[in-house]
C-alpha positions in Angstrom: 7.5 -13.3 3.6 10.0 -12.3 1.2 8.4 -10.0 -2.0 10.4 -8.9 -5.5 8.8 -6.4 -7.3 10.5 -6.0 -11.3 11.7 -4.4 -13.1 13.4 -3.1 -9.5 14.0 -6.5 -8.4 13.7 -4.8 -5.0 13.4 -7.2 -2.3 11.0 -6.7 1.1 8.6 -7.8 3.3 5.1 -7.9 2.7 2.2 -8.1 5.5 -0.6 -9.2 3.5 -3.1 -10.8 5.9 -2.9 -14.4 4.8 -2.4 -17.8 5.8 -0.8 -18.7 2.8 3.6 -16.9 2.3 3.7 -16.1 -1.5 6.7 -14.4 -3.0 6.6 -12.0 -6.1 8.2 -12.7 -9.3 6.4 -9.9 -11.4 6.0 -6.3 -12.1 3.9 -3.6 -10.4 1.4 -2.0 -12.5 -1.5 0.3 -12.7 -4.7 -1.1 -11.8 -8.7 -0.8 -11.3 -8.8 -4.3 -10.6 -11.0 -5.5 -7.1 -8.1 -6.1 -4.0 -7.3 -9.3 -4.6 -8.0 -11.7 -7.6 -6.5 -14.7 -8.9 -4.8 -15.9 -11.6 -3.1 -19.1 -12.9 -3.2 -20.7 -9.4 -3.2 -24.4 -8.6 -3.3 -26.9 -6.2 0.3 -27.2 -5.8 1.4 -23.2 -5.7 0.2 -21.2 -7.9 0.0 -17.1 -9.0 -1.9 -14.7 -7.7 -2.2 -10.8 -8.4 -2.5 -8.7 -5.2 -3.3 -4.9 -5.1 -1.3 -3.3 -2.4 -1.8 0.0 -0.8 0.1 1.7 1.7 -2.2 2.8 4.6 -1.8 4.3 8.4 -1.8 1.8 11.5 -4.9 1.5 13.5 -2.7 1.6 16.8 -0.4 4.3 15.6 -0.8 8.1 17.8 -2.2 11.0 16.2 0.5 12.6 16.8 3.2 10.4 15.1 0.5 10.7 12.2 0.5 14.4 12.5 4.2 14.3 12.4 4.5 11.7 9.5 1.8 13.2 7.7 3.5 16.5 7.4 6.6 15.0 6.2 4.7 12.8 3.4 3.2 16.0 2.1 6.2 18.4 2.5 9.6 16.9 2.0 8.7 13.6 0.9 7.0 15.0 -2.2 3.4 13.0 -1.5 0.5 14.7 -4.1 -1.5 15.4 -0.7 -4.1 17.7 -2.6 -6.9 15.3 -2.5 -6.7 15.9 0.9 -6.5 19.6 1.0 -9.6 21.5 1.4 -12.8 20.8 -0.8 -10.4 18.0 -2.1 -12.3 14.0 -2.3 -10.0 13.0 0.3 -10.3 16.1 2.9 -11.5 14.6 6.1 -9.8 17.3 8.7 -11.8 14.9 11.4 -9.9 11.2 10.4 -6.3 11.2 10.8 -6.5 7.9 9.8 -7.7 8.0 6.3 -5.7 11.3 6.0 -2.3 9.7 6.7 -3.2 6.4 4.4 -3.4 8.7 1.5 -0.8 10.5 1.6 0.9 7.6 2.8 -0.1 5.7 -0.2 0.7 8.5 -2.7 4.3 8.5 -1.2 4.6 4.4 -1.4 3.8 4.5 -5.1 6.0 7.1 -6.1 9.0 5.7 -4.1 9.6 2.3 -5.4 6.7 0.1 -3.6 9.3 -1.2 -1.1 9.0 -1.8 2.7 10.9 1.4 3.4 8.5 3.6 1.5 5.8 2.4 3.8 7.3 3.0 7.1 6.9 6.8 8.4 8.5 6.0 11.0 6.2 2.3 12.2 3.4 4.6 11.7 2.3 2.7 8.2 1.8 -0.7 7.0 0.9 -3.0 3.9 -2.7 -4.1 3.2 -4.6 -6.1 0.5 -7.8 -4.1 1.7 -8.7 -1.3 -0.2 -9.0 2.3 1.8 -10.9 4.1 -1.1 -14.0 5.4 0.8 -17.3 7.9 -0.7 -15.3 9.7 -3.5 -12.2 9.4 -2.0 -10.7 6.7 -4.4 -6.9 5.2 -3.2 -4.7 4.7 -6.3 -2.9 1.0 -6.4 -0.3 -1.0 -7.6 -0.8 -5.1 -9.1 1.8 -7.6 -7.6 1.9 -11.3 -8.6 2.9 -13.6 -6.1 4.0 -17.2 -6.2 2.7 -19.5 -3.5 5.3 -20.9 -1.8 4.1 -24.6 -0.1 6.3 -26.4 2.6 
């Protein structure tokens, strides 16, 4: 499914498990909100605000992590200190929920596009918020217009 995100007007793909395709048509924002609510929807198509994060793959290596990971928090500029030692994030035994943070940090700060949520087919989309114990995953709001055939 096609996604623009304003101002931007960047367009990619979004894998938001679904069975409905919606498209976006507004801006990304800040947001507390829960992962998925609805707004302005109808029978015939309709809006609905999203939260996105970018998180790690459940099938990706520990190794491509490793190497991804160290990239996100070195050259691509990712804030990985939550995940540093004695940080809310530090989990030295989940490469998982390590990656998806810094992962995530990286996707916000780099446009909320496809590409900054590649590392390499190490990452993907999800509607499902990773926040876990004190460890709390920042977000971004979409809204997406229903598209019906």
């Amino acid at each position: 499914m096609a996604v623009i995100l304003c101002p931007s007007l960047l367009l990619f793909s979004i894998f938001i498990i679904t069975p409905l395709q919606y498209t976006a048509f507004a801006s990304a924002s800040n947001s507390n909100k829960n992962p998925i609510s609805q707004s302005k929807a109808d029978n015939n198509g309709g809006v609905i605000t999203v939260e996105v994060w970018c998180v790690a793959k459940n099938n990706a290596e520990d190794t491509a992590l490793q190497t991804a990971l160290d990239w996100a928090c070195g050259p691509g500029g990712s804030d990985c200190r939550p995940i540093q030692l004695d940080g809310p994030c530090y989990d030295p035994k989940d490469i998982q929920k390590t990656a998806s943070y810094a992962f995530n940090d990286y996707f916000l700060r780099n446009g909320l596009t496809q590409d900054s949520c590649r590392f390499d087919n190490t990452a993907a989309l999800t509607s499902l918020n990773p926040s876990h114990h004190n460890c709390k995953f920042p977000s971004r709001s979409v809204e997406l217009l229903k598209i019906t055939n």
